[in-house]
C-alpha positions as CSV (number, residue, x, y, z in Angstrom):
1,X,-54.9,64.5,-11.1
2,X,-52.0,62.2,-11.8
3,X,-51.8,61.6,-8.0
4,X,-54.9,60.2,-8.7
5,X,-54.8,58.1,-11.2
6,X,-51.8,56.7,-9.4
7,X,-53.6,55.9,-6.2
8,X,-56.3,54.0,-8.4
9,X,-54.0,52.1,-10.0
10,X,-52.3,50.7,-6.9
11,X,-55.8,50.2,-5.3
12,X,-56.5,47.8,-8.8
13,X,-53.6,46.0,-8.4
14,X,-54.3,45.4,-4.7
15,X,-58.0,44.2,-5.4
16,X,-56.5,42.4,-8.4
17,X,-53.5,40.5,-6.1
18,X,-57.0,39.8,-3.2
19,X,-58.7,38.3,-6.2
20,X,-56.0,36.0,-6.8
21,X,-55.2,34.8,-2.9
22,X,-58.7,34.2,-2.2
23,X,-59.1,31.9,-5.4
24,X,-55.4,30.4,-4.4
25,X,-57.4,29.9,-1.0
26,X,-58.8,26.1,-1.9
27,X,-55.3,25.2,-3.2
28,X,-53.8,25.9,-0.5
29,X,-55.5,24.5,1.3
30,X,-55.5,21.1,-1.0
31,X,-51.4,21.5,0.0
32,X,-51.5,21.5,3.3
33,X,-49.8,18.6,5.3
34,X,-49.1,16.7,1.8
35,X,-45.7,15.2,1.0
36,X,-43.8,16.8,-2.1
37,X,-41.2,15.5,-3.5
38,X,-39.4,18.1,-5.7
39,X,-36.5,17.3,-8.1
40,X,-34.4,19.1,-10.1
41,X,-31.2,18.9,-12.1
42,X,-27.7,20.9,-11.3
43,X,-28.3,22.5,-14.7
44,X,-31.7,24.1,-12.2
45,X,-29.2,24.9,-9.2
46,X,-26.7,27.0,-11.4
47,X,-29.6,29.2,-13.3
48,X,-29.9,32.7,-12.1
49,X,-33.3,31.8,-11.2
50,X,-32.9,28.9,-9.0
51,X,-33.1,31.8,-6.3
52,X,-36.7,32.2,-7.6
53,X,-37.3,28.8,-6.9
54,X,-35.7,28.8,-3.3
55,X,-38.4,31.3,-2.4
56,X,-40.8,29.4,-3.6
57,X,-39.5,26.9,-1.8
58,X,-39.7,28.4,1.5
59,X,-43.0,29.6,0.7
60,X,-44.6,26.3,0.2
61,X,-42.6,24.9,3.2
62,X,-44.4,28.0,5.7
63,X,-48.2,27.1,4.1
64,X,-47.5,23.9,5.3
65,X,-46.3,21.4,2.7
66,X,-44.0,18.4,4.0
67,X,-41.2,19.0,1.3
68,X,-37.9,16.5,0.5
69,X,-35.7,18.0,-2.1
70,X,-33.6,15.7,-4.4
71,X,-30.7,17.6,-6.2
72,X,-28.8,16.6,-9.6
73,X,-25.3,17.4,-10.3
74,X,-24.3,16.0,-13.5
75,X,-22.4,19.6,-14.7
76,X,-21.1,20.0,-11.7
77,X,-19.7,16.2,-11.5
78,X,-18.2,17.2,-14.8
79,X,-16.8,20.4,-14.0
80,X,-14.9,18.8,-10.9
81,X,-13.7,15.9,-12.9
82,X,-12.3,18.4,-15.6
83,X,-10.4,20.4,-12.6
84,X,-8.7,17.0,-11.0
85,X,-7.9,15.9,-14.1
86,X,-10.1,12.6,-14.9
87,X,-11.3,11.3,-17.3
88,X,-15.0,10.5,-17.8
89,X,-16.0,7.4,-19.5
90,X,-19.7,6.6,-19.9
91,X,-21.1,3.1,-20.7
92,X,-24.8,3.2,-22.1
93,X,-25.2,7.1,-20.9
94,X,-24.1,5.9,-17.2
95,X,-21.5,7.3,-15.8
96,X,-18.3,4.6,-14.8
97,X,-17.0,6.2,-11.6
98,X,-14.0,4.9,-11.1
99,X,-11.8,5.9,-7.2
100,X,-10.9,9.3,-9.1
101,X,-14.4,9.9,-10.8
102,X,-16.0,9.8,-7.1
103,X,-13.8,12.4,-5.7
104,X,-15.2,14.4,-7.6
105,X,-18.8,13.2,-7.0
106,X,-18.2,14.0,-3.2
107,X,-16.7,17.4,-4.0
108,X,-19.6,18.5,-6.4
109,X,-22.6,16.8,-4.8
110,X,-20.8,18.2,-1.2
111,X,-20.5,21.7,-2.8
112,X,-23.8,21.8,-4.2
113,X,-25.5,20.1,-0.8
114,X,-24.0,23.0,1.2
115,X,-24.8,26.0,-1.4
116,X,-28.7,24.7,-1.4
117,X,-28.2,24.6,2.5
118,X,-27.2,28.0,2.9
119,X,-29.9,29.8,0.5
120,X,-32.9,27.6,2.1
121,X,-31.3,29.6,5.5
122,X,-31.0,33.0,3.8
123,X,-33.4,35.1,5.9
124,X,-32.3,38.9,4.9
125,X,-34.9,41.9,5.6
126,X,-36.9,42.7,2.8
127,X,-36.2,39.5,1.2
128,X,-39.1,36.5,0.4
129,X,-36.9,34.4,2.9
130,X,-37.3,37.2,6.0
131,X,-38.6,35.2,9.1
132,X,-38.6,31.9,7.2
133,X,-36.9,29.9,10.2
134,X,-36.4,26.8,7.9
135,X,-34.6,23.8,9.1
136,X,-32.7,21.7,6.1
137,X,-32.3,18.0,7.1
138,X,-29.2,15.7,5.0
139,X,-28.2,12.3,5.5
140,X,-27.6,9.1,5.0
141,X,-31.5,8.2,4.1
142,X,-30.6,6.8,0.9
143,X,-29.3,3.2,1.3
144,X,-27.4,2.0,-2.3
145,X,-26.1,-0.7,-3.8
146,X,-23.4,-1.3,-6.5
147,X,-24.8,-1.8,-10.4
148,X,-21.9,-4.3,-10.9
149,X,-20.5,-5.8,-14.2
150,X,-23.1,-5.3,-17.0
151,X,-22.0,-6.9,-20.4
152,X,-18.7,-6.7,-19.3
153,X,-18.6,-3.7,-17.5
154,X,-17.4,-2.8,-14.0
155,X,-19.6,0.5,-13.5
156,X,-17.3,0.6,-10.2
157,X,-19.4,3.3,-7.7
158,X,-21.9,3.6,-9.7
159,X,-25.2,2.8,-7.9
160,X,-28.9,2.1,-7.6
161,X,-31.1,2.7,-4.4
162,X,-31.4,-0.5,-2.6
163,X,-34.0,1.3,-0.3
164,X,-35.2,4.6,1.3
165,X,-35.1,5.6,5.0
166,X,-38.7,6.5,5.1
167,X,-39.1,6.3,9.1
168,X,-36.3,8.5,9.3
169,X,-37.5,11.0,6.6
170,X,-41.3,11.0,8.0
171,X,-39.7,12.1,11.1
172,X,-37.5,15.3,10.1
173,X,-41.0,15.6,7.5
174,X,-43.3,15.8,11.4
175,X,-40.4,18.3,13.3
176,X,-41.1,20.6,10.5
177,X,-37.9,20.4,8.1
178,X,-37.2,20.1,4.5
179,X,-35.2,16.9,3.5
180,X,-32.4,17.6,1.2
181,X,-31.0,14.3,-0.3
182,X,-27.7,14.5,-3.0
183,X,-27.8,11.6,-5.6
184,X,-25.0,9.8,-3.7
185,X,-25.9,6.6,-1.6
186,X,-24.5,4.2,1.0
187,X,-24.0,1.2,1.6
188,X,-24.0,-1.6,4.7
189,X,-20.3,-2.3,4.0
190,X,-19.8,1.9,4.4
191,X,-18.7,2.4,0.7
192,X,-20.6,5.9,-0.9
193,X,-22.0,5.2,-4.7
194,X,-22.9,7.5,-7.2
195,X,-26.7,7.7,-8.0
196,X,-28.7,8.7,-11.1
197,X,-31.2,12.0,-9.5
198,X,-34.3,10.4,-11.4
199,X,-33.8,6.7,-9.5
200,X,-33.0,9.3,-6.0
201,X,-36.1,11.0,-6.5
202,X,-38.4,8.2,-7.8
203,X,-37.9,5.4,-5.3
204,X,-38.2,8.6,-2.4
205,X,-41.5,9.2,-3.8
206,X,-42.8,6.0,-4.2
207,X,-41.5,5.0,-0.7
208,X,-43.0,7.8,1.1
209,X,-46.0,7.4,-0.4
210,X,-46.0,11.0,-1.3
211,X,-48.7,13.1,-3.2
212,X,-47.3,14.8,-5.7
213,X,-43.6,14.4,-7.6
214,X,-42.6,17.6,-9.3
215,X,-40.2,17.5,-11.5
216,X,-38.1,20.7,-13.2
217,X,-37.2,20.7,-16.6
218,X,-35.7,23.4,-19.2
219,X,-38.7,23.3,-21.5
220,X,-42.2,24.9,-20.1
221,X,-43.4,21.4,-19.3
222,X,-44.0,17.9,-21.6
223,X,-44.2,18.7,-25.2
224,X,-46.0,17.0,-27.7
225,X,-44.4,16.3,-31.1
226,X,-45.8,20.3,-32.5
227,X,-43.1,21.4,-29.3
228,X,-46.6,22.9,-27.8
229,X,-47.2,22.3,-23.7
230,X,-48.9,19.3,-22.8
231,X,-51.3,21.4,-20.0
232,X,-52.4,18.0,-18.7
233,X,-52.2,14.2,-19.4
234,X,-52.1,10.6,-18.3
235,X,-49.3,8.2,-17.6
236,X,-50.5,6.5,-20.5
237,X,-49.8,9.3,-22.7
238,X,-46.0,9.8,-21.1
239,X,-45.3,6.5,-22.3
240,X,-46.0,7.5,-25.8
241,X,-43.9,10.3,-25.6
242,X,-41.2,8.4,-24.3
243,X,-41.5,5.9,-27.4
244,X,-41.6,9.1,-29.7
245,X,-37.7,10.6,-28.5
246,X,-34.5,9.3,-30.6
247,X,-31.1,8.6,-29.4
248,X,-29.7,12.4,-28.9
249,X,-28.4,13.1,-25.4
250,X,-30.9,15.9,-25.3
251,X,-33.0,12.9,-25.8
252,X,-31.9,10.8,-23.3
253,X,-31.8,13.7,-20.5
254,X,-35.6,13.6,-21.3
255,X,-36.2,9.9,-21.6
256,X,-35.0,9.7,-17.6
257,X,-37.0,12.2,-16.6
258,X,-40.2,11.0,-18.5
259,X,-39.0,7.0,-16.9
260,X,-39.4,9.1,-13.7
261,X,-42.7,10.4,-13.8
262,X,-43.8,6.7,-15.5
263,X,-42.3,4.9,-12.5
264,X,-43.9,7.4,-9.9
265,X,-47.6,7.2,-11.6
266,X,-47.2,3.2,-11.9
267,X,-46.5,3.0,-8.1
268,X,-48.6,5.3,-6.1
269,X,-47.9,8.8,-6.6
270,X,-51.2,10.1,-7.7
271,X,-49.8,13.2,-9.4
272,X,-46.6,14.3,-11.1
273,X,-46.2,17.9,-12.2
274,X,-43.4,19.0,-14.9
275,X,-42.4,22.8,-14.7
276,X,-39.4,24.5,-15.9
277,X,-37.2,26.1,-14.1
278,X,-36.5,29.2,-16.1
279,X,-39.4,30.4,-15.2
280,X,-39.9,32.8,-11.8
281,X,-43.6,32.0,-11.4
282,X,-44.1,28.1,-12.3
283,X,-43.8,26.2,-9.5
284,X,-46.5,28.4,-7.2
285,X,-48.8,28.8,-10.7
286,X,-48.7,25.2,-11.6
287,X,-49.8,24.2,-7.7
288,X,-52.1,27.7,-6.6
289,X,-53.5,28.4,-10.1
290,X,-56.7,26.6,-12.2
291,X,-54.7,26.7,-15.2
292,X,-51.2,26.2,-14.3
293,X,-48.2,26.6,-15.9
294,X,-46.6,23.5,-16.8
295,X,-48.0,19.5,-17.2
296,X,-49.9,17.7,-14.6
297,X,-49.4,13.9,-15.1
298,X,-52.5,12.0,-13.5
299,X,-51.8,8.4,-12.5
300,X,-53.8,6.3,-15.0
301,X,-57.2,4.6,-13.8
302,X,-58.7,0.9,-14.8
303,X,-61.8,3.1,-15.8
304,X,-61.3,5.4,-19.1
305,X,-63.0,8.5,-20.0
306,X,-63.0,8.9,-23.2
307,X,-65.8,10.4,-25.8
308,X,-68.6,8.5,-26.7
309,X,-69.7,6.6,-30.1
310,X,-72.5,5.5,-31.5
311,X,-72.3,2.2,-30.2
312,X,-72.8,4.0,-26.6
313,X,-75.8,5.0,-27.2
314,X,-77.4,1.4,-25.4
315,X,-75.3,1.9,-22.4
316,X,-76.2,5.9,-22.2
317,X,-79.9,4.6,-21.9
318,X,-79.4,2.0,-19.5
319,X,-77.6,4.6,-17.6
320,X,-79.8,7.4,-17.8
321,X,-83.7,5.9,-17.9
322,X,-84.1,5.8,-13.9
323,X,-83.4,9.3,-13.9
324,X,-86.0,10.3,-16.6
325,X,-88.4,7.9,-15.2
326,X,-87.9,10.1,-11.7
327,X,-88.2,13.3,-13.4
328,X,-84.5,14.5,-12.5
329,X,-83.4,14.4,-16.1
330,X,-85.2,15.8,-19.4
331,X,-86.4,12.4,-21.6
332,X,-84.0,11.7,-24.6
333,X,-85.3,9.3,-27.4
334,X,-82.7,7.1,-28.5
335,X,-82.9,8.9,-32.2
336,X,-82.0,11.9,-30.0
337,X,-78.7,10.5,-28.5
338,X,-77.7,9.0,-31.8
339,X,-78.0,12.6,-33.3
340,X,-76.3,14.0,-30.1
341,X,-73.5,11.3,-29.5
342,X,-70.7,13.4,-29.8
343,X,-71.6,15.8,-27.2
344,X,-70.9,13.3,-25.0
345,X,-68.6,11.9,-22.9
346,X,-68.4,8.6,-20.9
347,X,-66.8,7.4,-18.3
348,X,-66.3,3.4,-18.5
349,X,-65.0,0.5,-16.0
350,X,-64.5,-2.7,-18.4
351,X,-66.4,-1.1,-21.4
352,X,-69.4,-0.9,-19.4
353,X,-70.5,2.9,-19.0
354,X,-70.9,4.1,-15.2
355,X,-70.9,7.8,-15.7
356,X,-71.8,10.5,-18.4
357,X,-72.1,14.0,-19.5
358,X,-73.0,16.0,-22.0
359,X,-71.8,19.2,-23.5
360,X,-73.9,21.9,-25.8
361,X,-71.7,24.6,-27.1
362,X,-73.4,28.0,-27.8
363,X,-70.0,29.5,-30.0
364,X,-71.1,32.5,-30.5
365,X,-71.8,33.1,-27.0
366,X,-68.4,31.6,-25.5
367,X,-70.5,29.3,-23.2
368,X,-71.4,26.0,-22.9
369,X,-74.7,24.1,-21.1
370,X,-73.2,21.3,-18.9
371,X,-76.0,18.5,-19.3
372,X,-77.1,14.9,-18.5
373,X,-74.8,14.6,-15.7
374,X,-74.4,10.9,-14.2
375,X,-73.1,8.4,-12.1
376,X,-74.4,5.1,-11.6
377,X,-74.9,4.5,-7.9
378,X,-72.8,1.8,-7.1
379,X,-69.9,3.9,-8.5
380,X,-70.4,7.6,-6.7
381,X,-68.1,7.3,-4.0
382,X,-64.7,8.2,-4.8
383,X,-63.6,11.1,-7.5
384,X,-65.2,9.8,-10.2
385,X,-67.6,13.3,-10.6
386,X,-65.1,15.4,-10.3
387,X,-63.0,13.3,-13.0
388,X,-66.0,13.4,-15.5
389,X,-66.1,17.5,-15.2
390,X,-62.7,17.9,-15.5
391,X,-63.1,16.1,-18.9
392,X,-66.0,18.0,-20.0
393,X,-63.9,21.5,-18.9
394,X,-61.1,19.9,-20.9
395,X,-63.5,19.2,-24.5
396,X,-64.8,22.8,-23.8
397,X,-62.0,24.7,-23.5
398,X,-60.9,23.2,-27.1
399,X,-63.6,25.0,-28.3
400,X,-62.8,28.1,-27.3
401,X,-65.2,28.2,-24.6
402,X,-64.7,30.3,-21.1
403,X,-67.4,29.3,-19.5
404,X,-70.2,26.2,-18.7
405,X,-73.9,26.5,-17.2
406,X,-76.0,23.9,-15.9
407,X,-79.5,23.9,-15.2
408,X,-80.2,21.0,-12.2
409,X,-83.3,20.6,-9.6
410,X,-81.8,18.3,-6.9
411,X,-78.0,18.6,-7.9
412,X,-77.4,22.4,-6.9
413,X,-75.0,21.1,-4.0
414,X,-73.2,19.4,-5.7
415,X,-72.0,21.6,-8.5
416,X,-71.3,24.3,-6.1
417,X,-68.9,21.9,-4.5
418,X,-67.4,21.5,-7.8
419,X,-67.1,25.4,-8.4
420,X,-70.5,26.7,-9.9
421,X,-72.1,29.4,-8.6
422,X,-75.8,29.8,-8.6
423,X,-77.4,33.2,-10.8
424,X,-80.2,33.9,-12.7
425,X,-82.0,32.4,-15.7
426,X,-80.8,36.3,-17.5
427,X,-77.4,34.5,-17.5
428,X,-78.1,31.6,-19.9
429,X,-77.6,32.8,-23.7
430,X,-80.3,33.6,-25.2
431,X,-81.4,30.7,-27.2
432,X,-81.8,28.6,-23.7
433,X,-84.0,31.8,-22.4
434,X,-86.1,31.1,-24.7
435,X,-86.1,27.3,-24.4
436,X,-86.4,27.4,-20.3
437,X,-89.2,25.6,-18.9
438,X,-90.3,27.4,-15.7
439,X,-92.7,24.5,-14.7
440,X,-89.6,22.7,-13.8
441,X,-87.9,25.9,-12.2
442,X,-84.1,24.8,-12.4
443,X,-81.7,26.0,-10.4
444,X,-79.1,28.0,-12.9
445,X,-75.6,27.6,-11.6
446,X,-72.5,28.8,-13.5
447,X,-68.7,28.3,-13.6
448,X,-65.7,29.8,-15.5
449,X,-63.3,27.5,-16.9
């Protein structure tokens, strides 16, 4: 009997780990042939769990991701200075490297360059890495230049990137390697400068045009001012974090890598992700899961969804009347919408609404009816649906809710593309049994949220 029950339970945890692959399936797919930029601090590199992180690494590299790695080493800058015997001198939180501070830049970022090397090659039986094969590509891609004297202050070898070597990148990207780049730089005249990660990692990004920037941090993501995760957010809202951190070093370790993610958003990279790197499992939830397991930073739009007021209630009409005159949607009566407005939400380019949807919460019931769904038609190309649901899943899962119906006659399509699944009217709670009109005969199409 206990054989049993132990067979069962390893069969469960098989369908269980099936279950999860297949719904990993469309992210994965998503992935595919997209450029990632990943950077992380030397605080990551020398936590036990940066082996975790490798394999996750190596993982995302053999699904197909084009992958450039950009490495900090800040500790390990200190802890080299410390053995030669220099002193460190800072100037407004930037480090002065002086002939003898960038020995030891060379030694650490060297050091650290080759360890990263060798684990990315590891490829032991019964290990994640077995059969891996990857190929690690360093080298001078990032061109520098000297900061200079700043109120008075030679900063020496300190640097900024002057530019990226983005043909050369693309092409170790297309024969199948990861990039590794060190926060050191070089110049024309053959002189090496030392480079903040954040300005290695941002102006790679930006240059490549890549699709996502994740960043690693110790904390589980962002955190608003409660210290809770920040699951999602705009650029916009990054900002006002930023505004909200004091003068602490703590403080101004964050403030780069928040600068980071606000230069990235401003200048093409279409997402930033923020995980931590004490965890074993948040890079691969945060890019293969629905949920995630750190902050997605969507690059901020000239259209704003937000939720709707009374005085949208005009637009809402204007919006929604050819529809009702065609029969698609159920007539509201402006008294209606004015009673209903805040079940709404809008989506508007220059204050003029050209999208909307509605949510009706049945508590009790854990479900919500997803209604009233649309786009004006000079404005459905593009992403803009699939923004609009997301905001609805967002104002629904703040109310505790796990999942959303919708009833729809010519939309069915469509809302399985965006993850419903057609079932019965026996679904719907009960109070919307009882309300469904079978003259109409809508299609009943649910998703889990």
């Amino acid at each position: 009997m206990v054989i049993t029950q132990a067979k069962n339970s390893s069969n469960n945890g098989d369908k269980d780990y099936v279950k999860w692959f297949r719904n990993a399936a469309p992210y994965i797919n998503q992935h595919r042939e997209k450029t990632v930029v990943l950077m992380f601090g030397g605080e990551a590199v020398q936590h036990p769990n940066f082996a975790n992180i490798i394999h996750d690494i190596a993982l995302l590299r053999s699904l197909g991701v084009k992958l450039v790695i950009v490495h900090g080493a800040r500790p390990q800058i200190a802890e080299r200075a410390g053995l030669l015997g220099v002193q460190q001198q800072f100037e407004q939180h930037l480090r002065i490297t002086d002939p003898k501070t960038l020995m030891a830049v060379k030694d650490a970022t060297g050091s650290l360059r080759v360890h990263i090397e060798a684990l990315l090659t590891t490829g032991l039986a019964n290990s994640p890495m077995h059969g891996s094969q990857i190929r690690v590509s360093t080298g001078n891609f990032v061109i520098a230049r000297p900061i200079g004297v700043k109120g008075g202050v030679d900063y020496q070898h300190t640097g900024l990137v002057r530019r990226i070597d983005v043909e050369g990148i693309e092409q170790q990207l297309d024969f199948g390697s990861i990039v590794l780049l060190s926060p050191v730089g070089y110049s024309t005249t053959g002189e090496v400068f030392n480079l903040a990660l954040e300005d290695v990692a941002t102006q790679t990004a930006i240059s490549l045009e890549a699709d996502k920037l994740i960043t690693f941090t110790e904390d589980e993501g962002l955190l608003d001012s409660d210290g809770s995760l920040i699951r999602s957010c705009s650029v916009r809202k990054v900002k006002e974090l930023l505004d909200s951190y004091g003068g602490e070093e703590t403080d101004h370790v964050r403030q780069l890598l928040l600068r980071a993610i606000i230069q990235s958003g401003e200048n093409g990279v279409e997402r930033c992700h923020c995980v931590s790197y004490l965890s074993e499992t948040a890079l691969l939830q945060e890019l293969f899961t629905r949920d995630g397991a750190g902050t997605l930073i969507a690059k901020d739009h000239k259209e704003n969804i937000t939720t709707a007021s009374i005085d949208d209630v005009g637009g809402i009409l204007e919006l929604i009347q050819p529809l009702e005159e065609e029969g698609v949607l159920v007539r509201r009566s402006r008294k209606l919408l004015e009673t209903e407005i805040d079940r709404f939400i809008v989506l508007k380019k220059e204050e003029v609404i050209i999208a909307c949807a509605a949510l009706y919460p049945y508590i009790d019931e854990n479900i919500g009816e997803l209604a009233c769904v649309v786009i004006h038609p000079d404005y459905r190309s593009g992403n803009r649906g699939e923004r609009l649901i997301a905001a609805v899943e967002a104002f629904a899962k703040r109310q505790k809710l796990d999942q959303l119906f919708v009833l729809t006659t010519v939309s069915g399509h469509w809302f399985r593309e965006q993850g419903f699944v057609e079932t019965t009217i026996d679904s719907l709670p009960r109070e919307k049994q009882e309300l469904y009109n079978f003259q109409r005969k809508s299609k009943v199409l649910v998703k889990g949220i």
